[in-house]
Structures are given as C-alpha cells and as structure tokens.
NUSENU-271028 format. One record per residue (C-alpha): residue in one letter; z, y, x. Coordinates in steps of 0.1 Angstrom, whole numbers, always signed. Each point is the difference from the previous one (the first is absolute). Layout:
REM residues N
  resn     c3     c2     c1
     A      Z      Y      X
...
This chain:
REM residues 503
  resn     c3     c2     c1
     X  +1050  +1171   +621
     X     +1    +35    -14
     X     +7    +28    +25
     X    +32    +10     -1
     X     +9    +39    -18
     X    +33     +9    +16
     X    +18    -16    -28
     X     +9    -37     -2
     X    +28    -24    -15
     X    +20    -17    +22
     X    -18    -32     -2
     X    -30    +14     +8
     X    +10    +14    +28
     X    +15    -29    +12
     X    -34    -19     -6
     X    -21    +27    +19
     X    +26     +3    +28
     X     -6    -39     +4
     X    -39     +0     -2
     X     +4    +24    +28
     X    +22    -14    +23
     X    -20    -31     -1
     X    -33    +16     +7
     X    +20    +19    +31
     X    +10    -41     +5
     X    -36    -11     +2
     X    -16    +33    +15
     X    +23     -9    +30
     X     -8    -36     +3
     X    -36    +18    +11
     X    -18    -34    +14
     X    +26    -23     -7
     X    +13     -6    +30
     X    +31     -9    -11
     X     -4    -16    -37
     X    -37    -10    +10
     X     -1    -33    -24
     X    +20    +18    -30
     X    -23    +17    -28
     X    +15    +29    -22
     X     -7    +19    -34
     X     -7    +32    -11
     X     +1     -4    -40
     X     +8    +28    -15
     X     +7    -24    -37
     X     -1    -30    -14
     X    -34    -23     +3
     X    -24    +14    -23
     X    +11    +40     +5
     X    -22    +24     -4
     X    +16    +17    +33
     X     +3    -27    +22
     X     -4     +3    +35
     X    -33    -21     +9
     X     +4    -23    +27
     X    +25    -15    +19
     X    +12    +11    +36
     X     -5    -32    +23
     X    +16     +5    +30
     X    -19    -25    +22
     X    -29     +8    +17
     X    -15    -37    -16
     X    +20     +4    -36
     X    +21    -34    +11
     X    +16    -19    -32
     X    +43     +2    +10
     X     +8    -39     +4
     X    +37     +0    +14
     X    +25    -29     +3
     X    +39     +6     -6
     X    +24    -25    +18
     X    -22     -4    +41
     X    +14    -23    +22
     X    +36     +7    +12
     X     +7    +10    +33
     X     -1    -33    +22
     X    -34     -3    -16
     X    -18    +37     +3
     X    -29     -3    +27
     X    -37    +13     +2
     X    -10    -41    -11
     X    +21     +2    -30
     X    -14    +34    -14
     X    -38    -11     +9
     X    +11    -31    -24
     X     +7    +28    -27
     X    -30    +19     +8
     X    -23    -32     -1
     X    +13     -1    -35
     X    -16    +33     -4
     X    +31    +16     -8
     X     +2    +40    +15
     X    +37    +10     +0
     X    +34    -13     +2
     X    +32     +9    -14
     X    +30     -7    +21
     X    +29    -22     -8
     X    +13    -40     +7
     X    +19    +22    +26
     X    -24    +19    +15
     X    +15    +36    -13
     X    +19    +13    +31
     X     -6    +15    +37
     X     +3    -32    +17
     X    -30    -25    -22
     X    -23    +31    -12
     X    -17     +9    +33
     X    -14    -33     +6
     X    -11     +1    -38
     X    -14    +33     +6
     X    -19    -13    +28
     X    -13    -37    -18
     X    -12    +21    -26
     X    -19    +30    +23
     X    -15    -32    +18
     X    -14    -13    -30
     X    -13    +31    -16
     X    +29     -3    -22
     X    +21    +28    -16
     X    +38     -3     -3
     X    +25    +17    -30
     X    +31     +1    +25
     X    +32    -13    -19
     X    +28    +14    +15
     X    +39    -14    -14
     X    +17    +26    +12
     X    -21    +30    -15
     X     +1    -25    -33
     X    +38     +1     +4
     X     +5    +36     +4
     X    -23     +9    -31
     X    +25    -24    -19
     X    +25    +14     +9
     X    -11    +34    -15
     X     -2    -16    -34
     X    +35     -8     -5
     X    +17    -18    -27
     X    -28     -5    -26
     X    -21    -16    +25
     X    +29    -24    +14
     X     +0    -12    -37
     X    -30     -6     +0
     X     -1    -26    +23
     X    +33    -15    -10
     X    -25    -29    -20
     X     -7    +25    -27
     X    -38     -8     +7
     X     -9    -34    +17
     X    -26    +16    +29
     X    -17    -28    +19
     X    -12    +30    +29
     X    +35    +11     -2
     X    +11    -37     +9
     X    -20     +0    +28
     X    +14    +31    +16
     X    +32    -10     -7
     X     -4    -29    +24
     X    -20    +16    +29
     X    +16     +6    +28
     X    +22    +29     +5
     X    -12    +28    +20
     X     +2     +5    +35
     X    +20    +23    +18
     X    -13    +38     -1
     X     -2    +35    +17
     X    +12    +13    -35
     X    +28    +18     -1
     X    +21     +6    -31
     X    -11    +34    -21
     X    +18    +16    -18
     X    -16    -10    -36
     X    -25    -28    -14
     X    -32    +27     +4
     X    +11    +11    +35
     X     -3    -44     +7
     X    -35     -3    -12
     X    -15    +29    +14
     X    +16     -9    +35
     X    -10    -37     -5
     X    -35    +11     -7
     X     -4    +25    +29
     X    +10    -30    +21
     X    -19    -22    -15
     X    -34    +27     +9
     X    +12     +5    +35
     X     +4    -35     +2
     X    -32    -10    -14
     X    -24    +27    -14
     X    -22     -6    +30
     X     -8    -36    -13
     X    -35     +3    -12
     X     +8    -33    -19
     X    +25    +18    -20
     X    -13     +9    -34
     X    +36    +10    -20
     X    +41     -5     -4
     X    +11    -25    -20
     X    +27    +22    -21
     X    +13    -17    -27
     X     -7    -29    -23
     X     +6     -2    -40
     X    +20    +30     +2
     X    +31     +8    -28
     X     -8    +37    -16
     X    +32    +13    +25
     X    -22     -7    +24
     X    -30    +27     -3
     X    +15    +26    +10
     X     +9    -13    +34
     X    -35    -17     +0
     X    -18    +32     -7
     X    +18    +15    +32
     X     -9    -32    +19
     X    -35     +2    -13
     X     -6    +38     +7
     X    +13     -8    +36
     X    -22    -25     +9
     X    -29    +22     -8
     X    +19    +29    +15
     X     +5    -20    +34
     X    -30    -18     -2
     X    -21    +34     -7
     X    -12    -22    -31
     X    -15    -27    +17
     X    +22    -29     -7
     X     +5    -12    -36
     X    +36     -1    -15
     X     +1    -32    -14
     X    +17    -12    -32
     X     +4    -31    -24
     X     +8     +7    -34
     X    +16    -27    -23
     X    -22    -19    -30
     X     +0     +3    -35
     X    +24    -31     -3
     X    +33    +21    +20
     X    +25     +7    -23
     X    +12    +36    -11
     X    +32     -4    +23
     X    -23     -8    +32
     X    -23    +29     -7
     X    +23    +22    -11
     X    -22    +11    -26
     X     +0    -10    -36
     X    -35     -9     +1
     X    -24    -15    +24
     X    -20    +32    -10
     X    +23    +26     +4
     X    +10    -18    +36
     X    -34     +7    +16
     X     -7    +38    -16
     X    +32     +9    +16
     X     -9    -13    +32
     X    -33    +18     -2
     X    +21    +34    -12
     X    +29     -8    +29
     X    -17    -20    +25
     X    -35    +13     -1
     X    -13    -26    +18
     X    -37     -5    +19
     X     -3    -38    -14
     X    +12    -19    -26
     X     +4    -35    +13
     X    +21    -23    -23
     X    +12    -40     +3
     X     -5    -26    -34
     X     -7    -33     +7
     X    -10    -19    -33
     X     -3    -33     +6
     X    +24    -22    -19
     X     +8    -35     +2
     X    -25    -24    -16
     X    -31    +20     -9
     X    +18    +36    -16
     X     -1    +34    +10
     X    +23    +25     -7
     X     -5    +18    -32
     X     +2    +31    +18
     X    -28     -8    +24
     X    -25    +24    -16
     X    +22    +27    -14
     X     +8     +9    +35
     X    -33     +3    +17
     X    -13    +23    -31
     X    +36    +22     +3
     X     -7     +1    +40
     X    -37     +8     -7
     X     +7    +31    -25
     X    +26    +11    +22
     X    -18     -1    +31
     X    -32    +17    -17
     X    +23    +24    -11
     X    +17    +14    +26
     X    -31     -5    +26
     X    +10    -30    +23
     X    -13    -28     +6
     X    +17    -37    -15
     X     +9    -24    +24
     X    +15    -37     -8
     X    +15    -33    +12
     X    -17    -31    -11
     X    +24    -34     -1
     X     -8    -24    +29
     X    +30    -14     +4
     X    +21    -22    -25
     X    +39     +0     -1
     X    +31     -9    -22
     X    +19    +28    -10
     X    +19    -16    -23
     X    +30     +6    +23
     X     -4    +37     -2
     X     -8     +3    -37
     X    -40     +2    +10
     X    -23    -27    -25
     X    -16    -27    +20
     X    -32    +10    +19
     X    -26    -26     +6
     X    -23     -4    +33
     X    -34    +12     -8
     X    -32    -15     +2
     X    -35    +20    +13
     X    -12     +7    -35
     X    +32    +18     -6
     X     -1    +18    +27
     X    -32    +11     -6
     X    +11    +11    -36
     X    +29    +20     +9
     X    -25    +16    +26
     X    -26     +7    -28
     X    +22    +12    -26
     X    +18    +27    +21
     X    -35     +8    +10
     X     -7     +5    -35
     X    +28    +22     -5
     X    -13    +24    +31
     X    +20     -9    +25
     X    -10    +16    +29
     X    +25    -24    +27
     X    +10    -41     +1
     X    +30    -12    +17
     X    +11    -38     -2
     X    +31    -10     -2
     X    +14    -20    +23
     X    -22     -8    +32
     X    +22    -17    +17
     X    +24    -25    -16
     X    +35    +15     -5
     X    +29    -20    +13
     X    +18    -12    -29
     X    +34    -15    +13
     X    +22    -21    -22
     X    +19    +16    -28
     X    -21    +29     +4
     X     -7    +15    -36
     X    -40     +3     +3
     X    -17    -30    +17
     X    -33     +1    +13
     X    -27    -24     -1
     X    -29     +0    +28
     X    -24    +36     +2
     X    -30     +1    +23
     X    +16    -10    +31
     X    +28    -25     -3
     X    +34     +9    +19
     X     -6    -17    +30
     X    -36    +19     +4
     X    -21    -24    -17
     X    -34    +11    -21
     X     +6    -12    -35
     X    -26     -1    -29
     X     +9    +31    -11
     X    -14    +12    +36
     X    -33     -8    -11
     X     +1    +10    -36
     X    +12    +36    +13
     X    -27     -2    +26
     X    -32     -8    -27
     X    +18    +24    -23
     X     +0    +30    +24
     X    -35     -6    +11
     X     -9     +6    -40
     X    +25    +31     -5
     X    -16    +16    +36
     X    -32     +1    -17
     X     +3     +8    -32
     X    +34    +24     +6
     X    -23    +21    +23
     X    -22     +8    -29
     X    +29     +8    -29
     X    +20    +17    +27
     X    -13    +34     -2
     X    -10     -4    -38
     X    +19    +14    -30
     X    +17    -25    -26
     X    -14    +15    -33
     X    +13    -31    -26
     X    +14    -35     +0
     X     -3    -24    -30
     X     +4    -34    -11
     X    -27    -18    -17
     X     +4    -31    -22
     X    +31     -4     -3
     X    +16    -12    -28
     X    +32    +17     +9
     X     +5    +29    +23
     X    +22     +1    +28
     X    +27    +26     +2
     X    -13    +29    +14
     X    -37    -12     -6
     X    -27    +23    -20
     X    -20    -19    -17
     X    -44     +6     +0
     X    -12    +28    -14
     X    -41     +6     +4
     X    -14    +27    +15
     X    -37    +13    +15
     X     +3    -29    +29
     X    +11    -31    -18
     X     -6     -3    -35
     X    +12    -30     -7
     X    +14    -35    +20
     X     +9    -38    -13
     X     +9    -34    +16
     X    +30     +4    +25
     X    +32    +18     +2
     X     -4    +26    +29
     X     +9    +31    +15
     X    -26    +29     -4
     X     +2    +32    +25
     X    -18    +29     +3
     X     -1    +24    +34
     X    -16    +32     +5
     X    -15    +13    +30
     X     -7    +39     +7
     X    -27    +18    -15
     X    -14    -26    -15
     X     -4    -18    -37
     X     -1    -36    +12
     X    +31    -26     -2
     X    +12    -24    +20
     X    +13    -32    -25
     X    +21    -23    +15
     X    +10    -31    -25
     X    +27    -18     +9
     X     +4    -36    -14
     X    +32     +1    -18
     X    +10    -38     +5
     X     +7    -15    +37
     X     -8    -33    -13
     X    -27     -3    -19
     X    -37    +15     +4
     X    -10    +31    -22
     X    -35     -2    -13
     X     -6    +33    -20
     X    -29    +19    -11
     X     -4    +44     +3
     X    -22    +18    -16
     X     -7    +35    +14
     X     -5    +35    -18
     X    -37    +11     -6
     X     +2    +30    +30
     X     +6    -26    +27
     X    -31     -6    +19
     X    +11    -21    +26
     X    +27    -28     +7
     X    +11    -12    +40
     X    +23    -20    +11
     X    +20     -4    +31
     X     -8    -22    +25
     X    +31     -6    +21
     X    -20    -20    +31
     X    -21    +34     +0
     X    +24    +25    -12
     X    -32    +16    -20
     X     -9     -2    -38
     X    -28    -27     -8
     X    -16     +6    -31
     X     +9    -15    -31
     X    -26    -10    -26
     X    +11     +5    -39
     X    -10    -28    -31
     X     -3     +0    -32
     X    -20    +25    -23
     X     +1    +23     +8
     X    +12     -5    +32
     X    +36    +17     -4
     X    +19    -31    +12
     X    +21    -14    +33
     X    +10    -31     -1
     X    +28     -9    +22
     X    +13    -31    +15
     X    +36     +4    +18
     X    +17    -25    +21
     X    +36     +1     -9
     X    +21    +36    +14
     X    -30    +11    +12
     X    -20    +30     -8
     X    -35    +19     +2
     X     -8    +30     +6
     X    -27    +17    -15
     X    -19    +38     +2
     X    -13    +10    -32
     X    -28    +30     +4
C-alpha cells in the first residue's frame, strides 16, 4: 500500500485505520497464547496485487488447521470423556451452545476442553441479550420470521440464562461492556479460552453495538481473545440483512464492524441430490471480501440434516462422507482459512417445533453415529493438507469443464502454470507462498458422486511437479507424460482433491 502524504479521502482512511488496528490486533497476540490455533492475514489487496502483503501470520507455534464444532454436548453431558470423544475426531475448538452459554454449564466446559487440549469460543446468552438489545426495532423485525435462520432456531430454544451478578446499566453499551468485564474476571484466566461468542447472523442495526462489543473484548482481553461473529449467507433475504444486497451487507460490516474474521453459515445440501444455487456465489463473495479487507475466511460445512419447512427453511438432507468431503474441499478452494461443522451433537427437535433435526455425529442420547466417522476420516485429510494451504495466499479459483458455470464461478483461463486441462469437471486453485515463484494447485473434483478423471498440461517454465502425500505430510514427486512431457493426469475419488506444488 502506498505511504500515506497527509491527505486522504475518507475511505481511505477508514481502510488504513483498519489495516492498522488489526496489525496492533496481531502484534499483541505475540505467541499466541491466547488465539494459538487461529491464523490471520496481512493482504494489503485482492489475490494477485502487486502490493500484497506476503505471507500469512499463523498464530500457532505448529500452524494447526482451525477444525471447530458448533452445538457440544449440553450441560448434563459436558465431562473431560466427552470432549476427548471430540478431540479423537481431531476436531481443535468448540463453540458453545445446546445450553452451555451461562455461568453455571461453561466452567465445566472450559475445563473438558483445557483437559483435552481443546479451545473453547465462550457463548454467553446474557451478553447475546444485551447486544440485542442495543439494536432496537430493526433488529426485532428481523427476527419476527422475516428470514427463516436455522442457528437462530436453535438459540431460540436453548435454555435461558442463568441468574447473574449484572446489574442494570443505564444503556445497551454500558450492558455489554459490563457483561464482558465479567465475563474476563470470570474467565480470562482459562487457558482453554480462545474468544467470546458475540453475535450470530447479525441485522445491519446491529454493528454498531457489535463494533463496541468487539473493541471491548480486545480491550479487556489486551487482544488476546477473538471476538467472534457469524454472518448470514447469500440466501438471507434483504429484510434479514438489512441491506439490499448480500454485498452491500458484508462491506458495511467490514466499514462498521471491522471485524478480525469473517466466519459465515450456508449449508447447501438440498433434498434429493441439489445444492443451493447460491452455493458457489458465496464462497467467491466471502473470498474477495476477506482478501480484501485482510482476514482470514472461515465457514460451516452441513453435517446435520433437518426439516425446515416449518420455519420457511427448504428441506436439508443428511450427508454422506463424500459430501462432506466436498463441502470441505470446495471451501478450501475458495481459501478458507477455518472449518466449523454444523451440528455436533444432535439438536433436540420436540414436536411442533418449526425446524426438525435428523441425527449429527453423536445421536441425542450420546451415541456415535456414522457421521462420527465420516467427520473423523475427513479431519484427518483437512489436518494434513490445511496445514500446508494455511499460511499460503489464494491467488485464483476456476472451474474447468463445465458446460455451465455456477453462479459465482470463473471459468479457466490459461496461464504460465497450466496451459491447458480436459476430462473432468473440477475445481482449479492456485496459492502463493512468500518470496517465491512456485504454486501450490489444489483441484477439487467438482462432483461428490462420481470420480473425476482429468488431464493438465503444465506451462513450459515449470520444471518440477510434487504432490502431497497426506500419510507423510511431504510432496512426493510427480512424473509428467506425454511429449513433451507437459501433462498431469489426474484421477479423483469423488469430493476429494489433490494438492499439487508446481516449481
């Protein structure tokens, strides 16, 4: 970015005043002590800038992929075994919720998850109440079934929170930064704390309450502990964003909110074999964005299916470990830096409630279902090969082959590492790394039920094609055919990927 000479637009200002706050942000965090598994961004544009920033910040001593749950076991259920069940799924954090979000079930959660090696976003209902409270009528609107919100749903029926040491204040900002001092005296000596849970698919009325709840948790915190927000998907209505685009939605939060992360929910899998048409629209909007503005992208994956049809909400389906695997590889594609699932736990759908829930990875009464050990197999792939793209720099995303693009989707376009592809459908990414001139391609296949079998050819300056070996975690590598011997073939079980470094 060009050094600033005295005088600046607003918006420029604005954008510098950002870039460095958050370098104060990640200056603090020092060693990561308190945000040791979450990686952050420098970029000072787009992917493909000339000024960009090289390299990414990781925050962990070992550059550990973020693998989270939402929805743990409730209360009755929160012990050292249970969270050893989630870190044997080679999960690394958990998000509270399924009532653990007040003073009376988060210590014990706090100490499951310390036990494990675990960290712990600390949902708190009664800071979540007060920062609604500061957004007033819009936001009340909002959630008067303007926007079907299956998260929302879910809060909606956890249990109410627990008496407090609260007192009233005097306005909605007086609330949360007395909820959040409590909430640090209370638990900022946790070392399994890694950040508050503030807010989740916020209404624009709310940024400006969530800005004062996000600066005071870095405030209180002395930037240690990560403010954490959910922003909606691409499929909320105008009315539920209160925004008159999906677009104009998110660049407001980043001009009122200016937050560290942008972490958003979409959970694409219809009933039958669809996906929503949205699906890939929204990754590429949360990818510029993020690249944009200098965060890192985090997202929810669907591993839970459920009826919403009583709240307005299309019919999800329960699915399988190929498309899990998929939604996995194609936010890695888009650069996501961050993998939550949603739900871990099975939600407990009573009768006549509008969203029912079928079984997630453990059933309600604490059983391992299937999806258990698709999660498990999956995480052990995304450990591996996250750990590599993690500190790496999206440069493009494409789609190859197909006959018609996605929304949101670029199609292929050649350049001095591939010349040229046929066979499959798939995803082609290209990273960067610092100081150098080799890529890292990932190709995603673009189908989760059928193999891809496609066929590369590299550009002439490429001397030297490995790929990665997940068993290993090193690059084996890769001999070229044809004549010359320009080409990769590629065989790609279906939602899986490869990862390749081009030299």
């Amino acid at each position: 970015m060009a050094q600033s000479t005295g005088v600046s637009t607003e918006p420029e200002r604005l954008l510098l005043q950002r870039r460095l706050d958050r370098a104060h942000f990640l200056r603090l965090l020092g060693a990561g002590a308190g945000l040791s598994m979450f990686p952050a961004s420098l970029l000072a544009g787009p992917a493909g800038a000339q000024d960009a920033v090289s390299g990414i910040q990781i925050l962990s001593p070992d550059g550990e992929y973020p693998i989270g749950i939402w929805w743990p076991p409730p209360p009755e259920q929160t012990s050292t075994p249970r969270y050893a069940e989630i870190a044997a799924a080679h999960f690394n954090f958990v998000i509270g919720g399924n009532g653990v979000g007040n003073d009376t079930a988060n210590p014990p959660a706090l100490e499951a998850a310390e036990a494990n090696g675990l960290r712990f976003i600390l949902t708190d209902k009664k800071l979540r109440d007060v920062i609604e409270s500061g957004g007033g009528v819009s936001v009340q609107r909002s959630q008067e079934a303007v926007m079907p919100s299956v998260m929302r749903n879910l809060f909606a029926q956890d249990e109410p929170q627990l008496a407090s040491s609260v007192v009233a204040a005097a306005t909605p900002s007086e609330a949360v930064t007395q909820r959040i001092q409590e909430l640090q005296v209370s638990y900022g000596g946790s070392p399994a704390l890694a950040g508050l849970n503030l807010y989740d698919e916020p209404h624009t009325s709310l940024f400006g309450i969530l800005e004062l709840g996000k600066d005071e948790v870095l405030r209180l915190f002395a930037g240690q502990k990560l403010p954490y927000i959910n922003v909606w998907p691409s499929y909320a209505s105008s009315s539920a964003l209160g925004a008159r685009d999906y677009v104009t939605y998110l660049e407001r939060y980043f001009a009122e909110v200016n937050p560290p992360l942008l972490c958003y929910d979409h959970y694409p899998l219809l009933a039958g074999t669809k996906i929503t048409g949205s699906y890939f629209y929204n990754w590429a909007v949360i990818r510029r964005l993020a690249l944009q503005f200098g965060v890192p992208s985090w997202g929810f994956i669907q591993s839970v299916g459920f009826d919403g049809s009583g709240a307005g909400l299309a019919r999800r389906r329960r699915p399988n470990e190929q498309e899990i695997l998929w939604q996995v590889n194609v936010a890695l594609a888009y650069g996501a830096k961050g993998i939550q699932y949603f739900t871990y736990w099975t939600p407990d759908s009573q009768p006549g409630d509008p969203i029912q829930f079928g079984q997630a990875l453990i059933s309600l009464d604490g059983q391992q279902t299937a999806l258990y050990g698709y999660a498990q197999r999956v995480n052990t792939y995304l450990k591996a090969v996250g750990k590599v793209l993690l500190p790496l720099v999206s440069e493009s995303v494409v789609h190859a082959q197909e006959k018609r693009l996605p929304k949101g989707a670029r199609p292929f376009r050649r350049d001095a590492y591939v010349r040229a592809i046929s066979g499959s459908t798939v995803i082609l990414s290209q990273f960067s790394e610092d100081g150098t001139t080799k890529r890292y391609l990932f190709v995603a296949n673009c189908s989760f039920a059928n193999t891809a079998r496609t066929r590369l050819t590299v550009g002439g300056a490429v001397t030297k094609v490995s790929r990665l070996n997940i068993t290993t975690g090193e690059f084996d590598p890769v001999r070229l055919v044809g004549r010359p011997r320009r080409d990769l073939p590629i065989r790609i079980a279906p939602g899986a990927a490869r990862l390749y470094l081009l030299q």
